[in-house]
Structures are given as C-alpha cells and as structure tokens.
PLY file of the C-alpha trace (Angstrom):
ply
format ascii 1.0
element vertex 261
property float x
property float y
property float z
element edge 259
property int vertex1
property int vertex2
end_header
125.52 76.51 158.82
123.23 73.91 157.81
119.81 74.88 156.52
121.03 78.60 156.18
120.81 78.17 152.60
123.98 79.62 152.08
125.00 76.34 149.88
122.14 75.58 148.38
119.16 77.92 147.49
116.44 77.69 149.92
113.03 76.21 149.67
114.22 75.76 145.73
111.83 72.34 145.62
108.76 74.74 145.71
110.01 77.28 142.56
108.41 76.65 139.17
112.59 76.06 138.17
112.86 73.33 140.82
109.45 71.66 140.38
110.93 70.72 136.93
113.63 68.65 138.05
111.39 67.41 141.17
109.22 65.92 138.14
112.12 63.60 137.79
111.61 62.21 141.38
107.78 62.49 141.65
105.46 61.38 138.76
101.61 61.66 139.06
102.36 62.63 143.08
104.07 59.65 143.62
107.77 59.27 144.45
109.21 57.31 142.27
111.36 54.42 143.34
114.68 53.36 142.10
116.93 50.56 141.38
120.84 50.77 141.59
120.97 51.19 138.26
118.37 53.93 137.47
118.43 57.14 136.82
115.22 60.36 136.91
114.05 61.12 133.28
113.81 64.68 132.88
112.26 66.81 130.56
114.63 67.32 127.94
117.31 70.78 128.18
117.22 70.29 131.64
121.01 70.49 132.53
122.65 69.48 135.81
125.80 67.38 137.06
125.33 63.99 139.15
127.39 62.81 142.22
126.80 59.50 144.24
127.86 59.07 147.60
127.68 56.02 149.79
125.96 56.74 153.30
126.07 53.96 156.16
122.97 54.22 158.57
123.35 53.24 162.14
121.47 52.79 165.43
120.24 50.42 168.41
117.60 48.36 167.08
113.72 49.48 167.07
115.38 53.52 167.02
113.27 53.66 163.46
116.54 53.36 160.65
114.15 51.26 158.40
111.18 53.81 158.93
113.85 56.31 158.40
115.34 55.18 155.10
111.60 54.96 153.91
110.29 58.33 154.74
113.80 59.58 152.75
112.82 57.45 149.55
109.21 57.96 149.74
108.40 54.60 150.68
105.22 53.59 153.72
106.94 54.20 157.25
106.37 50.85 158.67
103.65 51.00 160.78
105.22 48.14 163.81
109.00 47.76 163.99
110.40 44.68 162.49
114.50 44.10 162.40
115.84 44.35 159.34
116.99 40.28 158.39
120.36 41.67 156.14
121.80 43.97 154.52
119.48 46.30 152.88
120.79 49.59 150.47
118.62 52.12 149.08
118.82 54.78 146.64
117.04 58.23 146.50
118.10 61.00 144.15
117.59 64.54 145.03
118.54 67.85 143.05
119.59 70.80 144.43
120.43 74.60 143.47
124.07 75.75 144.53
123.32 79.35 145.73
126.37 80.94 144.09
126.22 83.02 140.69
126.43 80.52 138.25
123.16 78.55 139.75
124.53 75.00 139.13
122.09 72.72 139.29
123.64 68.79 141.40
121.52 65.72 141.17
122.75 63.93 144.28
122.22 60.18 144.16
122.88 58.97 147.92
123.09 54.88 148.55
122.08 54.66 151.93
123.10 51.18 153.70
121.11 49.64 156.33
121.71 46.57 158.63
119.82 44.79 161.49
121.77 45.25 164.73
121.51 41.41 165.36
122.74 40.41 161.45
126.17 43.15 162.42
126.66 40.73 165.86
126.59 37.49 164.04
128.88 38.20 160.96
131.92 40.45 160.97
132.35 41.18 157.89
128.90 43.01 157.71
129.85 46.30 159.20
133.67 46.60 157.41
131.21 46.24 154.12
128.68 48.63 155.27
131.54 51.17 155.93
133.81 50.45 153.52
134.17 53.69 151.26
131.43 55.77 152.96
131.22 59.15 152.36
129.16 59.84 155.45
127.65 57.92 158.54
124.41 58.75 159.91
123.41 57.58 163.51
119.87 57.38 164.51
118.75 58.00 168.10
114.87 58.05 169.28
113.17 60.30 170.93
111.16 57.60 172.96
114.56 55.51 173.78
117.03 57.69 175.67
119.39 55.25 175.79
120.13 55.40 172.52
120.67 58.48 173.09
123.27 57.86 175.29
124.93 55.46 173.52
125.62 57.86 170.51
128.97 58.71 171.67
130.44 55.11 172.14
128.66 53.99 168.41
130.40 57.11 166.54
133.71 56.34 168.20
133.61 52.77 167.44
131.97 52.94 164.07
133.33 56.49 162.66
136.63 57.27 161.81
137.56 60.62 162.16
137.82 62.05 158.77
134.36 60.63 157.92
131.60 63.19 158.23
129.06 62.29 160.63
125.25 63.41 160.98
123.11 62.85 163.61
118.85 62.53 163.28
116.82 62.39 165.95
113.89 59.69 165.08
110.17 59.85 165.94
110.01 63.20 166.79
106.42 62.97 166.65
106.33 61.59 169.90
108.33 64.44 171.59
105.97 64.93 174.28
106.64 61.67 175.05
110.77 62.31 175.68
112.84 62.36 178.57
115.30 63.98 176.40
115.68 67.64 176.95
116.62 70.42 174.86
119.14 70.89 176.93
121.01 67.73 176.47
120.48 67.84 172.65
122.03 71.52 172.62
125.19 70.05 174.68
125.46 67.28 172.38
125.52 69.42 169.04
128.10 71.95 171.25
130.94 68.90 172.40
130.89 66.58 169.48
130.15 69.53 166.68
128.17 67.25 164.08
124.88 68.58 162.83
121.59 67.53 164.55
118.69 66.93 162.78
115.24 65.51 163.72
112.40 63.73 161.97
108.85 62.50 161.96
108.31 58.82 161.36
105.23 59.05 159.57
103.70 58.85 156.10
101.32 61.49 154.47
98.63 60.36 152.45
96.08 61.56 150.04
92.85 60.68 149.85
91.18 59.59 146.15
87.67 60.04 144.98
86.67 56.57 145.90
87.74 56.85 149.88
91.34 54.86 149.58
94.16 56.49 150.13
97.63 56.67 148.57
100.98 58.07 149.53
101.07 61.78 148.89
104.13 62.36 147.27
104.81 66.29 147.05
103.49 66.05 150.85
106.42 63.63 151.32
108.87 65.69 149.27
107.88 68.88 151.70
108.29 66.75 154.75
112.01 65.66 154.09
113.41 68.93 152.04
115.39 70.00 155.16
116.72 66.79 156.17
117.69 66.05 152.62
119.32 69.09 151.94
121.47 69.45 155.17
122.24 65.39 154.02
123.56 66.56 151.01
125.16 69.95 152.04
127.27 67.88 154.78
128.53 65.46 151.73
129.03 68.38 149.26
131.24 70.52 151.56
133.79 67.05 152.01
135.10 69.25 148.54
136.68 71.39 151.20
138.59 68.22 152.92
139.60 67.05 149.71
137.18 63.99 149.77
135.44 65.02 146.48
132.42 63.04 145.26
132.48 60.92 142.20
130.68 62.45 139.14
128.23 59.34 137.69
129.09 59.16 133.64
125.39 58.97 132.94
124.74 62.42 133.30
105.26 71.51 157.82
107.26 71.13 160.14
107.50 67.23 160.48
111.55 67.62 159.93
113.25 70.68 161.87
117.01 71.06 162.70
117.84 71.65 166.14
119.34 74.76 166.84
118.25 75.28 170.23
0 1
1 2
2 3
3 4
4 5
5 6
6 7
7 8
8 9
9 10
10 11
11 12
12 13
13 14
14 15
15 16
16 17
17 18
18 19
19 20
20 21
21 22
22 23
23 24
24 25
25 26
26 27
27 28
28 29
29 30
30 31
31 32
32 33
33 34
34 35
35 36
36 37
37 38
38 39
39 40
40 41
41 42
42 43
43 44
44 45
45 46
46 47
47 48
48 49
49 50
50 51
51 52
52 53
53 54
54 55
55 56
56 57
57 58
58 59
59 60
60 61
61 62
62 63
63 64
64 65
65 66
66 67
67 68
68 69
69 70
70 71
71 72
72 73
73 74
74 75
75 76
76 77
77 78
78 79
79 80
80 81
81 82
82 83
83 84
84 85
85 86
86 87
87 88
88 89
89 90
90 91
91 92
92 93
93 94
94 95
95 96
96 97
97 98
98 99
99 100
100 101
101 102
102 103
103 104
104 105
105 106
106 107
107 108
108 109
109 110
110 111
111 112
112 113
113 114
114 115
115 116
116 117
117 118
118 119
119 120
120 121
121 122
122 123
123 124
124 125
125 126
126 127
127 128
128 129
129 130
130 131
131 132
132 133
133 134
134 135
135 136
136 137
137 138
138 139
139 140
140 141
141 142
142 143
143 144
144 145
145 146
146 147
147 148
148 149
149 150
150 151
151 152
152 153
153 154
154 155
155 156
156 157
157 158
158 159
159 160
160 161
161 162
162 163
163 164
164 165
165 166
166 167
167 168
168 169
169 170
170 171
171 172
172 173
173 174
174 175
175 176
176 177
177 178
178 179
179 180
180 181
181 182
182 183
183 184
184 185
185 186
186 187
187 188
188 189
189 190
190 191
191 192
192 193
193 194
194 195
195 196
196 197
197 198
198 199
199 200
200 201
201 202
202 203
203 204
204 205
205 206
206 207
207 208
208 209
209 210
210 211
211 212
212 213
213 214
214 215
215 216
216 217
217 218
218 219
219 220
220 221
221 222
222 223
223 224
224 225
225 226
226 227
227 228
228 229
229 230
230 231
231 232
232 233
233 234
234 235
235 236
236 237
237 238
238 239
239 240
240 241
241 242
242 243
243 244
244 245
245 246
246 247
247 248
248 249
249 250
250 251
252 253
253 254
254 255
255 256
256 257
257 258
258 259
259 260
C-alpha cells in the first residue's frame, strides 16, 4: 500500500544517510532547479542507480496543475491562476531508499508534462505528444471545483489507456473547509476505480532572513511533498511487476496526506 513504507524506507529524507543525497536536490535551503539535461552533484562515494520516467499531468483548467508541478520542483505556487500558453515539461529528481536488505539507494528523475486545457482543444497533436511513452498519468481534481471532480472518470477513460498507471491528487487541500466534496465520495472513488488518492496543499513555505525578506524554504518544501513524491515514485517503480521497467539514465506537516479514509 502506498505510503506504508514497505517499498521504500520511511521518512528516509530526514536520516543523516538521506540528508546526504537530499544535499544533491537542496543547496543552501534552496531547491535546486534543473534543466533536461542536468543531473544532482553529490558528495563523492555516494552510490545509487538513476531511472527517468515520463509523467503526463492532467486536469480542467484553474484545478492548480501549474501550482502543482511547482510545489513538486520547489518552485513559488503561483499566487492567481493563469493558463498555461503551451506545452510546458519539468524535471525534479528525488532519491529514495528501497526497504529491502540490500538498501539500494534510486535517484528517480520524473519529466512531468503539462498543457493548458485550451492549447490541447486547438491542436491535436498536443495530447498524442504529451502521452506518447508515459509511464504514468496524473489527474488533478480541486477541492474547491467539484466538478472536476466529477469529471475524473470520463478524463481517465478518454486520456488513459489501461495498462498505464494512473494517480490521482486532490489539489488545494488547504481550502478543505471550503469543499462540497465529502469523504465519503473520495473513499468510493479510491474503492471503484482502485488508483491511489493523494491530496496536496497549494502553497509555498518561506523563510524569513535577517533583513525582513523572505525566501523559499527549501527543506520546509522538501517535508511538505515527501509523501506525495514517494507514493509518485513507488506507483512508477512497482510497473517492474507489469513488465514496464524504467529506463536506467547512463549518467549515473501535514500539508500533503493520502487519503485512506
């Protein structure tokens, strides 16, 4: 079960082991951004194995995908919702701990594609390139819009084949006091369509510096997304199981909860 840490060792970021491969992603408490073509430095000895997987990010527009992709690499979470114009892909490493006896350590390097809802309607071939060779789809539903909510089950069977895994996050789940959306309905919905369920905050943590400005807190920002990304990741590394294996690169609080309710 996700977030059982039966895959993966559990709360790993926070061990003086893990921090040292977390110093690839964060650097003077900052996440650190990267290109397509970059990769963490790590302190040197530090041994692990790298796989990259392609994940294509969908949901109604204004459900928070942009704000989402940011809070997962560590970017500002817009503050106002603006449609994304393209095509947009991102990519965020994260290492993990397999919790068997050899302790592997697997830097997972996930592309995460993004495109405004308007920019899929106008060209066709956007969404056969956005899903072209996924490993994984994730749809986004808010907690302030049930509709899209409702319309989760027509977008996975249009968008989704079968065999692809498929991962649902609830978005601004800050605002659940807000929601017409009951635990209930988001038990049922984990229950008939069996995909895992995850929700998440859509806001930025910051620090505050000796001179009153304030910066992104980045360890705050790793804590805030360590269950999200790990359940990502678990869902992609268990396709070994259905024989879609990942491809091995040459270069070798509470604001996120799962809901098991």
């Amino acid at each position: 079960m996700l977030g059982g840490g039966k895959v993966f060792e559990e709360n790993w970021h926070r061990t003086h082991d893990g921090k040292q491969y977390f110093s690839g992603i964060v650097r003077n408490g900052k996440r650190k951004i990267f290109g397509s073509l970059e990769s963490p430095m790590l302190t040197a000895g530090l041994t692990y194995e790298t796989v990259s997987y392609k994940i294509f990010i969908s949901g109604k527009a204004g459900v928070g995908k942009s704000s989402t992709v940011a809070k997962l690499c560590g970017l500002p979470v817009p503050k106002s919702h603006l449609e994304t114009p393209g095509l947009q892909t991102s990519v965020v490493y994260w290492p993990v701990k397999l919790a068997d006896r050899n302790g592997k350590v697997v830097m997972f390097k996930l592309q995460l594609w993004d495109a405004g809802e308007n920019i899929l309607k106008k060209f066709d071939h956007i969404l056969p390139a956005c899903t072209e060779n996924a490993n994984a789809m994730i749809f986004l539903f808010s907690y302030t819009d049930r509709p899209s909510f409702e319309a989760l089950p027509a977008q996975m069977a249009q968008i989704c084949e079968s065999n692809i895994p498929k991962i649902v996050i609830g978005t601004k789940f800050e605002q659940l006091r807000n929601s017409d959306i009951t635990t209930k309905e988001i038990y049922n919905f984990r229950e008939r369509y069996s995909v895992p369920l995850m929700n998440i905050k859509n806001v930025s943590r910051f620090r505050l510096l000796s001179d009153g400005s304030k910066v992104l807190d980045g360890n705050a920002e790793i804590e805030d997304v360590a269950n999200i990304m790990n359940g990502i990741c678990e869902v992609l590394w268990n396709q070994q199981d259905t024989g879609q294996i990942a491809v091995p690169l040459d270069d070798s609080d509470d604001s996120v909860q799962y809901s098991y309710v």
